[in-house]
C-alpha positions in Angstrom: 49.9 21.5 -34.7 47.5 23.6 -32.9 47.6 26.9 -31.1 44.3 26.8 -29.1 43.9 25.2 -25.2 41.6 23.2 -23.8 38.4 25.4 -22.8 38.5 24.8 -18.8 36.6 26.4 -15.9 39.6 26.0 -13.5 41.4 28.5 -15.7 38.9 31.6 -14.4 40.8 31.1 -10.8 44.5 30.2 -12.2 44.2 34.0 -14.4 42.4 36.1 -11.3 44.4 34.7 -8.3 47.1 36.3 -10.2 45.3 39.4 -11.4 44.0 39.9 -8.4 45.6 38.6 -5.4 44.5 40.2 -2.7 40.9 40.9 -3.7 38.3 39.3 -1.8 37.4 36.0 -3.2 34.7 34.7 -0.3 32.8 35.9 2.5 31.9 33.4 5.1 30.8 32.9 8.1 34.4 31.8 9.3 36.8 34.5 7.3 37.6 36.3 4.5 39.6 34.6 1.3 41.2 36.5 -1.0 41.4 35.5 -4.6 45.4 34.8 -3.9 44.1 32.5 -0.7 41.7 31.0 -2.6 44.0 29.8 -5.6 46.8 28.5 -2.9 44.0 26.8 -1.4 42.6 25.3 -4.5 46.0 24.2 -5.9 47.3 22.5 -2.4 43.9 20.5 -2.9 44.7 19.2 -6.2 48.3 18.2 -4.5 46.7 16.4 -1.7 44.3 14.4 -4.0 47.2 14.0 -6.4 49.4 12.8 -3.5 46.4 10.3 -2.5 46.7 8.7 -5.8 43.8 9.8 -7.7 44.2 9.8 -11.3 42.5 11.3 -14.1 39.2 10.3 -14.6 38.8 9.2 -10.8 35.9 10.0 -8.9 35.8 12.5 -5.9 32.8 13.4 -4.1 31.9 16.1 -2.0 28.9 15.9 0.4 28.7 19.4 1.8 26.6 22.6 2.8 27.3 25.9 0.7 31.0 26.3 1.9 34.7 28.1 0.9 35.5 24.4 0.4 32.9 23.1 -2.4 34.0 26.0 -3.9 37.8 25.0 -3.4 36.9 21.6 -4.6 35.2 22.9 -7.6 38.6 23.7 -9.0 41.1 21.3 -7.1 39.1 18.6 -8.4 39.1 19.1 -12.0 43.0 20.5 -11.6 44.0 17.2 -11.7 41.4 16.1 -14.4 39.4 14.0 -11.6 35.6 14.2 -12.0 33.7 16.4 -9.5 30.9 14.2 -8.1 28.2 16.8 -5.9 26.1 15.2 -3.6 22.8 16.5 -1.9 23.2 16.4 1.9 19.4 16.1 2.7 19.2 13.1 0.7 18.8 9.9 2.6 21.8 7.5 3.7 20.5 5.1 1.6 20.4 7.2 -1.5 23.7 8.9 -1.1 25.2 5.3 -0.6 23.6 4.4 -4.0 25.3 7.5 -5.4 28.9 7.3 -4.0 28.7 3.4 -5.3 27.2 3.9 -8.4 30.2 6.4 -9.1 32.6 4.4 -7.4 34.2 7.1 -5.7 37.8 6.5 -5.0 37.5 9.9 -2.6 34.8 11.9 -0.2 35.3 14.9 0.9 32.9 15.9 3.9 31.4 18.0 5.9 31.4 16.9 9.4 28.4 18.2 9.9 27.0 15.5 7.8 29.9 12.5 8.9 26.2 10.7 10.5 25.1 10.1 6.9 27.5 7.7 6.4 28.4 5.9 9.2 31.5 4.2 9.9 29.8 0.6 9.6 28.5 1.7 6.0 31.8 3.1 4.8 33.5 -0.5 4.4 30.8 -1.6 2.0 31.4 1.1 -0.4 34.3 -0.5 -1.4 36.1 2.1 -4.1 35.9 4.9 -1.3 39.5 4.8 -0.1 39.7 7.9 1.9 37.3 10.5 3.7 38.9 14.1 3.7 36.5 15.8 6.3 36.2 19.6 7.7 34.6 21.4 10.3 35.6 18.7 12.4 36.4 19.9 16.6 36.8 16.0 16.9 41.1 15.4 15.8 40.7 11.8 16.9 42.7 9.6 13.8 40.2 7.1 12.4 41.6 5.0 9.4 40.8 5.9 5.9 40.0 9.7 7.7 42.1 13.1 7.0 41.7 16.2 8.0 40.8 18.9 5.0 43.1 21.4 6.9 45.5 19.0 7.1 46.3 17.8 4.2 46.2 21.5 2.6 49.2 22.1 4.9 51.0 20.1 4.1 51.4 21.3 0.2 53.0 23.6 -1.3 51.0 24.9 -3.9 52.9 25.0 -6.7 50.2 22.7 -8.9 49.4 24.8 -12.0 45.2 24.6 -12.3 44.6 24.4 -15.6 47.6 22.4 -16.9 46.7 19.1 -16.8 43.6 18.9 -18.7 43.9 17.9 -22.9 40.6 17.2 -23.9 38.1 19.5 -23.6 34.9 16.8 -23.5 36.4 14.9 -20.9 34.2 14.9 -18.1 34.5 17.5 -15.3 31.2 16.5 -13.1 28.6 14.1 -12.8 25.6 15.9 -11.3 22.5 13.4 -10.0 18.6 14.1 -10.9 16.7 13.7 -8.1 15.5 10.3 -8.6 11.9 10.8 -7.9 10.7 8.1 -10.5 13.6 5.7 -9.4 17.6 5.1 -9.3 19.0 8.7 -9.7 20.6 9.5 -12.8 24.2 10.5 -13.2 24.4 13.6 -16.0 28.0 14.0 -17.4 29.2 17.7 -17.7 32.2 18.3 -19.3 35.3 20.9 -19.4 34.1 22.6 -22.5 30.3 22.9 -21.5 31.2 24.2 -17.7 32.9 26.6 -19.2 30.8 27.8 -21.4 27.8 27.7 -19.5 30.0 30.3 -17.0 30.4 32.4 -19.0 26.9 32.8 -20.4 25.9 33.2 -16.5 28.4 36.0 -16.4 26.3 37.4 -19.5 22.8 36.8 -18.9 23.2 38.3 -15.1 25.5 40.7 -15.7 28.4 40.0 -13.1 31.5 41.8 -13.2 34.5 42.4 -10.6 32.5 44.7 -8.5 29.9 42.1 -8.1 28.6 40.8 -4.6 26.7 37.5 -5.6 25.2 36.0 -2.3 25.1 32.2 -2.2 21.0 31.4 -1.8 21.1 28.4 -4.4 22.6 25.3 -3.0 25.8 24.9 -4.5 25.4 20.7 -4.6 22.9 21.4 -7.7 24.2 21.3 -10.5 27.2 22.6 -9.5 25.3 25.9 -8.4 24.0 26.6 -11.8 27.6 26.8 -12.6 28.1 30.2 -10.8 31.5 29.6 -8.8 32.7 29.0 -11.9 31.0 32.6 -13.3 31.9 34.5 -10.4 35.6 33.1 -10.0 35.5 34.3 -14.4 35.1 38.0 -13.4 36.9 38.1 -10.0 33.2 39.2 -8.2 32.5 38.5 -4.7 30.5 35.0 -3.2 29.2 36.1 0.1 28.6 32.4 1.6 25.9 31.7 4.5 24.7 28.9 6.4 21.9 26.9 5.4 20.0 28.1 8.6 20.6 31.7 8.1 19.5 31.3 4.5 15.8 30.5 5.7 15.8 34.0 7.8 13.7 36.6 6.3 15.6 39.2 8.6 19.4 37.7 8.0 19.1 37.8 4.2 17.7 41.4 4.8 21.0 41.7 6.8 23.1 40.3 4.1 21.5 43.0 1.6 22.9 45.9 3.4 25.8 44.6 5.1 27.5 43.2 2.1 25.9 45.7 -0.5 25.0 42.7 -2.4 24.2 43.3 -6.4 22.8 39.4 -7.4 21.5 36.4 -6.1 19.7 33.5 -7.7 17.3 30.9 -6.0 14.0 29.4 -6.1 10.6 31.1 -6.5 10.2 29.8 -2.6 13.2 31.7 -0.9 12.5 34.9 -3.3 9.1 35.3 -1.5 11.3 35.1 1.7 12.4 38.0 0.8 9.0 39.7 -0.9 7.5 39.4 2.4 10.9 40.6 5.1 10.9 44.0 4.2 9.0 46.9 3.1 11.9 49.1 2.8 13.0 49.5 -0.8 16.1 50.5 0.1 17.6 46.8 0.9 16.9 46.1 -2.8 18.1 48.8 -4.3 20.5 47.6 -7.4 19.9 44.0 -7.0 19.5 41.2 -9.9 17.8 38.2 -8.8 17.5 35.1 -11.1 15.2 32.7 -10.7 14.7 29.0 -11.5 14.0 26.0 -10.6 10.5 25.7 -9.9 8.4 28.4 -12.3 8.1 31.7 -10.7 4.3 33.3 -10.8 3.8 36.5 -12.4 2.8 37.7 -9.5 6.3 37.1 -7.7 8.0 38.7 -10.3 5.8 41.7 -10.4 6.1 41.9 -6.4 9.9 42.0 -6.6 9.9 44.7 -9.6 7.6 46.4 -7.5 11.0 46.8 -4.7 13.2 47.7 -7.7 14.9 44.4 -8.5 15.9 43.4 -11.9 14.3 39.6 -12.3 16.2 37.2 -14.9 14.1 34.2 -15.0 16.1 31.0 -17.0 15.0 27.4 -17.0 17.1 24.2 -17.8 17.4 20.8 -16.1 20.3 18.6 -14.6 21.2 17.3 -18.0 22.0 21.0 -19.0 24.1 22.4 -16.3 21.4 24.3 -15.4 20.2 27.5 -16.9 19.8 26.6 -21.2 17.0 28.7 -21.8 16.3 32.7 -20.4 13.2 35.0 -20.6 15.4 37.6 -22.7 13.9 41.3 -22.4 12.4 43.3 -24.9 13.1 47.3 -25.0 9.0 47.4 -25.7 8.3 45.7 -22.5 9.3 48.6 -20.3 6.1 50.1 -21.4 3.7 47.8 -20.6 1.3 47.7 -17.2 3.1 46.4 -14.2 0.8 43.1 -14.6 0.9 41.9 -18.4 5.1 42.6 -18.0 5.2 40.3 -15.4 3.4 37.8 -17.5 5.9 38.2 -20.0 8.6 37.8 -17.8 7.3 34.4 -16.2 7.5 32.8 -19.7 11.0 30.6 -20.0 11.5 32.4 -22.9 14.8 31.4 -25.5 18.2 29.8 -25.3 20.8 31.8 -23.5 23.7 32.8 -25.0 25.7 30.1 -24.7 23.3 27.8 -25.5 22.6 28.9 -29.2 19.9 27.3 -31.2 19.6 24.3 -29.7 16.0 24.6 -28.6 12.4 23.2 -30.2 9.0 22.2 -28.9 8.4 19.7 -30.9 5.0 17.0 -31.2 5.6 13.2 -31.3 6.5 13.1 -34.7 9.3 15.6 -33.9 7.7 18.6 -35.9 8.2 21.7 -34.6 4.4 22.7 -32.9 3.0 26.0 -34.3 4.0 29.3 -32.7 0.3 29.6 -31.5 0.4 29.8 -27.9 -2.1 27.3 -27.7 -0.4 24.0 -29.0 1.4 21.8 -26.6 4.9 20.2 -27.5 7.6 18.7 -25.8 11.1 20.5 -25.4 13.8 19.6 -26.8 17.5 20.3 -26.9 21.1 19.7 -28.2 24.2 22.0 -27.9 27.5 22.4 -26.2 25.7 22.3 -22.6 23.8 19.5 -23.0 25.2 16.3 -20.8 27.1 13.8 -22.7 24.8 11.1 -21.0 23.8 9.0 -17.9 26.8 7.7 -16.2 26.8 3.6 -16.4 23.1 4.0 -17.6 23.1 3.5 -21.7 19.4 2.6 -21.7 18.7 6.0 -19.9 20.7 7.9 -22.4 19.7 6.1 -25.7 15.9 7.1 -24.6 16.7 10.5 -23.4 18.6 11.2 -26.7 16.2 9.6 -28.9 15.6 11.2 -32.3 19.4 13.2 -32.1 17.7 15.3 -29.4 17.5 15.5 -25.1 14.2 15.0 -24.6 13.3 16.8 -21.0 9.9 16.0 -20.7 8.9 19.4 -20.0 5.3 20.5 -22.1 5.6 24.1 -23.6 3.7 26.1 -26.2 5.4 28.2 -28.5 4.4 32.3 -28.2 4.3 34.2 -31.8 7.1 35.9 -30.6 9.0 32.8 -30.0 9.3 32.8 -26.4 8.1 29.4 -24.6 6.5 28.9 -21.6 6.2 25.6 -19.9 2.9 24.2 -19.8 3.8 20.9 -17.5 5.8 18.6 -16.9 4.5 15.0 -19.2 3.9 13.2 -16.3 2.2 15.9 -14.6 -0.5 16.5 -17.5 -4.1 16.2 -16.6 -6.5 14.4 -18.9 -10.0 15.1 -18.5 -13.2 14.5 -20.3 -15.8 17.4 -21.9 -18.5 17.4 -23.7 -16.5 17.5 -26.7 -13.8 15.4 -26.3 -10.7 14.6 -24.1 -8.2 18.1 -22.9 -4.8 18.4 -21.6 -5.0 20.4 -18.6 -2.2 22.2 -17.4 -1.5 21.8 -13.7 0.6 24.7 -14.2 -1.6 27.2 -15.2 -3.7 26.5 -12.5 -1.1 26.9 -10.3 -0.7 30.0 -11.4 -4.0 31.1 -11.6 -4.3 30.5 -8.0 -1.2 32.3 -7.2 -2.8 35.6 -8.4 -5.5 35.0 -4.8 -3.8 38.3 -2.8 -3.9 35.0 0.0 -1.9 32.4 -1.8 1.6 32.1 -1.4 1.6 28.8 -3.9 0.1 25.8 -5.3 0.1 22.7 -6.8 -2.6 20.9 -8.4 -3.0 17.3 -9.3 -5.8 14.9 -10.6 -6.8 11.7 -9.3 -8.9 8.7 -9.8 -10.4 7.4 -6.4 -12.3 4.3 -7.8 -12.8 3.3 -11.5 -16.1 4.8 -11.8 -14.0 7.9 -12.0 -11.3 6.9 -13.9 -12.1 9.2 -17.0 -13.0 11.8 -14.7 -10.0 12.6 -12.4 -10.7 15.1 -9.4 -8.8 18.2 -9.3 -7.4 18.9 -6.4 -5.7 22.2 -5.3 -2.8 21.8 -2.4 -2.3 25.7 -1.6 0.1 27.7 1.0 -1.8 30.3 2.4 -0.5 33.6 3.8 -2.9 34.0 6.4 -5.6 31.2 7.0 -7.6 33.1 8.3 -8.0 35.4 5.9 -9.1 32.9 3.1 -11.5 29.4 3.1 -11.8 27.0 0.5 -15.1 28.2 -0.5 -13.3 32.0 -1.3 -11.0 30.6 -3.4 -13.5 27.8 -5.5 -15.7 30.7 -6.1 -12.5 32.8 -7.0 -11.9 30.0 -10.0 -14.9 30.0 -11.0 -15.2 33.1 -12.0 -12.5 32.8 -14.7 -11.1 29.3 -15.4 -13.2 27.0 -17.5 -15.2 24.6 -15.8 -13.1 21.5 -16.6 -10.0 23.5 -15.5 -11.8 24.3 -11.8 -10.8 22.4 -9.3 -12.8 20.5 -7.0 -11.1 20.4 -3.4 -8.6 22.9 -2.2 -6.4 21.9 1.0 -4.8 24.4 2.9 -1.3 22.7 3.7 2.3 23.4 3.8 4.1 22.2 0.0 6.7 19.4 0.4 9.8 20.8 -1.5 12.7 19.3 -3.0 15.9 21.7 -1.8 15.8 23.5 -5.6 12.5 24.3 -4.7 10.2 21.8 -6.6 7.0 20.7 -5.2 7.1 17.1 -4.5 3.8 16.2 -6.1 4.4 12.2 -5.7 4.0 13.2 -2.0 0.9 15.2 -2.4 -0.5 12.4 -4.6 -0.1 9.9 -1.7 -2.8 12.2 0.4 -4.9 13.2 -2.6 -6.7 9.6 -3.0 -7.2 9.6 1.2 -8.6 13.1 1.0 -10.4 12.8 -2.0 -12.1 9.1 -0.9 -12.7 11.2 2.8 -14.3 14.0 0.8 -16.4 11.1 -1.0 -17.6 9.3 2.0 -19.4 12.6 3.6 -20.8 13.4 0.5 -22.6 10.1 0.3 -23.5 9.4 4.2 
């Protein structure tokens, strides 16, 4: 016999839609939920997909904006011990058709707004999706195999008990995709146990509490937004939702600030420099926490946004670790040092989060932990209680991920004497270049950040390439920068700017002025930028020669 329960996410909205009912739960665009409405709600979904004959361990996907109902479905989902499948609406029709068959999902609930990414005529081959639950929908017209979300919440009672049903605590609660850059995307498996503690460690690491006002800037498809409905639904704080369009608005996020008295917010370095560059006035920032993600934010980011009085948490994790593992964890002696070196320290990763324990090592290929040097590349490395149990239907993805008893991410880091990574590279994104002396990793990284620290650069991303095999052991560097003003800055400004502090093999050769391609968490889509490189670089070579 045992006296302990399953740990379970779905529990945080069961407990505080009874503690506090008529608290407000969500701000949206379309009304106000209490956290009373939103457990009603939440339960009369898990009655509807119960009634629909989804079992445990079923599939249900949702394809959906940041909304009140992804974050219904984040608990009526797993209420009924049905795995929570998020998919990216930007992705292509063809890739969220891979997903929904690769997962076979028995249910999709959608967001009318995206209905034209699967089309009617697609639907039938997908042939484990047996109903569409779809909202925001002004068309009522009955199509079959199509139900309306309002609908079929009306129709319940609400008397399904959240947290019941669940008995094993590593049973999976979500699959979350990668991005699939390389190929197929992968499905990671997220389970009870890990989703709830990686909530919890959010509600730690950021600080959240009842009186919290977290404003929804991170999509909520990733990863199940860094597992932050769960956090905020754990202290009964406030998610103040907006449109994806109004979330691109320097002067509606400004809005947001003051309207809503917001307190945190998380997103990618991109959006936060939204928000650098909207507003002078201090004033808008005044008690905010921001964490940041994602893509690697620049020291000179976070120094701009201390600068306004906001508190920066910078954490770093992957798909396969329901986001956030590791956090750049403050020192008291930090306070005192200049503005500049502070904000260096702060854009290192840093060490595991709470939650996360000491499940972290940079390790070499031999699986020896690299020197705390600050100089010596490794890869990183981690195992713990939110680390995903493995690639749905993909054994030969997991068995190499996991090689060794460890998840390899593929992430480059040196070690700090302190302890404190800071990622280097990405392994595939490495540059290896001849000298004199030998052959050197370059980090595209640093780079990056070295240009980020031109008073004109808004960011960067630098690759190498090989245009014929003359040059194969001597890859161009090539700088892809966002500018702030054009005008204000050439390509000759900046080459001479690198040259006056980066190494020589580190400079790079040709800088083009262009706007980033960007994943939606912010990434830099650098197999994009590699498809232009070779046409610029062979351009470049042709007038140099004629």
């Amino acid at each position: 016999m045992h006296f302990y329960k399953s740990l379970n996410p779905t529990t945080f909205l069961e407990r505080n839609g009874q503690v506090f009912p008529d608290k407000k739960a969500v701000i949206c665009s379309k009304n106000v939920i209490t956290y009373g409405e939103m457990l009603h709600r939440s339960r009369c979904l898990a009655q509807a997909l119960n009634r629909l004959q989804v079992n445990y361990g079923d599939r249900v996907a949702v394809l959906a904006e940041n909304s009140s109902e992804v974050i219904e479905a984040n608990f009526g989902i797993p209420a009924i011990g049905a795995i929570l499948v998020m998919l990216n609406p930007w992705l292509t029709t063809t890739d969220l058709v891979y997903m929904l068959g690769h997962c076979e999902a028995k249910i999709l609930i959608l967001d009318a707004h995206f209905a034209h990414k699967i089309p009617s005529e697609i639907r039938t081959s997908l042939t484990n999706l047996q109903h569409i639950i779809i909202f925001n929908s002004l068309n009522q017209e009955s199509h079959p195999g199509v139900l309306d979300y309002e609908t079929c919440l009306a129709a319940e009672d609400g008397s399904w008990i959240l947290d019941q049903i669940v008995s094993e605590e590593l049973d999976p609660i979500a699959i979350n995709f990668t991005s699939g850059t390389t190929g197929h995307p992968k499905g990671a498996i997220c389970t009870y146990r890990g989703a709830y503690l990686n909530a919890i460690g959010q509600v730690l690491m950021m600080g959240l509490n009842k009186a919290s006002k977290y404003l929804w800037m991170l999509p909520m498809f990733h990863v199940n937004g860094w597992g932050h409905i769960w956090a905020n639904a754990a202290v009964g704080a406030v998610q103040v939702v907006i449109s994806h369009n109004d979330r691109g608005k320097q002067a509606e996020l400004i809005s947001m600030l003051y309207k809503h008295s917001i307190t945190h917010l998380c997103g990618a370095p991109r959006f936060l420099r939204l928000l650098i560059e909207a507003s002078e006035d201090k004033q808008a920032f005044k008690g905010l926490t921001i964490t940041t993600g994602g893509a690697a934010p620049s020291p000179t980011l976070i120094q701009s946004l201390e600068e306004k009085g906001v508190r920066v948490v910078h954490q770093y994790g992957l798909n396969e670790t329901y986001g956030p593992y590791v956090v750049c964890e403050e020192q008291d002696e930090w306070e005192n040092l200049p503005p500049d070196l502070r904000a260096t320290h702060l854009a290192r990763q840093g060490m595991t989060t709470i939650h996360a324990g000491t499940g972290l090592r940079v390790v070499d290929k031999e699986m020896k932990d690299v020197p705390s040097d600050g100089q010596t590349l490794g890869e990183v490395v981690m195992a713990g209680n939110t680390v995903t149990l493995g690639y749905y239907k993909n054994s030969e993805a997991t068995e190499k991920a996991f090689r060794g008893g460890w998840f390899h991410t593929e992430d480059m880091a040196v070690v700090h004497s302190d302890g404190y990574l800071e990622i280097r590279d990405r392994i595939k994104d490495l540059i290896y270049v001849e000298t004199d002396y030998g052959w050197e990793n370059i980090s595209s990284l640093e780079i990056e950040r070295f240009l980020c620290r031109h008073q004109q650069v808004r960011e960067a991303a630098v690759i190498g390439i090989s245009v014929d095999d003359k040059l194969k052991n001597s890859p161009i560097l090539m700088a892809f920068v966002e500018a702030l003003d054009k005008t204000l800055i050439t390509e000759e400004n900046l080459l001479e700017f690198c040259s006056n502090e980066l190494a020589p093999y580190k400079q790079p050769h040709i800088i083009c002025f262009t706007d980033l391609p960007k994943t939606v968490t912010g990434k830099v889509r650098k197999d994009l930028l590699m498809a232009n490189a070779a046409r610029i670089a062979i351009s470049r070579s042709s007038l140099e020669h004629s």
